[in-house]
C-alpha positions in Angstrom: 0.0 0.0 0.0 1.8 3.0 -1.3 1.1 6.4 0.3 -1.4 8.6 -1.7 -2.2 11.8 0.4 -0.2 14.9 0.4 0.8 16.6 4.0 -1.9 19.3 3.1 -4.5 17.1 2.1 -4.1 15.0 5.6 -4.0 18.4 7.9 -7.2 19.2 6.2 -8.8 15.8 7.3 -7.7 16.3 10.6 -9.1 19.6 11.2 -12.4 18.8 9.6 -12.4 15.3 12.1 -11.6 17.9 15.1 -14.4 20.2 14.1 -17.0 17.1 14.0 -15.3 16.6 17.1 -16.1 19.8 18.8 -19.4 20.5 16.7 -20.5 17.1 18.8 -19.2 17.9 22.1 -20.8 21.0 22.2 -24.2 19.1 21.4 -24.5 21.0 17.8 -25.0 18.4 16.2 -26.8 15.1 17.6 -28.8 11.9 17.1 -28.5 10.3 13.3 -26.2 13.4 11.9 -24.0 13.1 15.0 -23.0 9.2 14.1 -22.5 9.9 10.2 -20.1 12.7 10.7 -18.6 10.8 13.8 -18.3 7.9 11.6 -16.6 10.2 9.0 -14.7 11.6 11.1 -13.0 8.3 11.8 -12.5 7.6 8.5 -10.3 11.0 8.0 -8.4 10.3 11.2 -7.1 6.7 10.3 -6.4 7.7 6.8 -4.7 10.6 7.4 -2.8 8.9 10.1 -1.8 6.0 7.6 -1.4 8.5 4.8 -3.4 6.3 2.6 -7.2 7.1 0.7 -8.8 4.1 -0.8 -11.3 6.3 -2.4 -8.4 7.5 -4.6 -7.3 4.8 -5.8 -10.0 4.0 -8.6 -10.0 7.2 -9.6 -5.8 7.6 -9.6 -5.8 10.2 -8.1 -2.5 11.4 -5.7 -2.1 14.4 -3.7 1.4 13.6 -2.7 4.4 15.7 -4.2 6.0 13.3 -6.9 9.4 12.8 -5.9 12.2 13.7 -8.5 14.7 10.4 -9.3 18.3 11.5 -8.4 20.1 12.3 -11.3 
């Protein structure tokens, strides 16, 4: 499993998982919303911790910096 997410793209994930977070703690959100984004939040947390988007995949898409061969 190669890596497919850029550093930017897994920040991003990671804020938006935090925001769920604090969206849920602060009972903003609640009942059948509240487990979808929780669930989704989840999702952005392991991948961006494993660097890794399954979703991209089919479609080929990358947002990691190709890396230039040494010359």
């Amino acid at each position: 499993m190669k890596t497919n997410m850029g550093p930017v793209d897994r920040v991003i994930r990671l804020i938006v998982a935090a925001v769920i977070a604090v969206l849920y703690l602060t009972k903003q959100i609640n009942g059948t919303l509240a487990i979808v984004l929780g669930v989704l939040a989840i999702v952005f947390i392991v991948t961006s911790l494993i660097g890794f988007c399954p979703l991209y995949v089919p479609f080929r898409i990358s947002t990691k910096k190709k890396t230039k061969p040494a010359a």
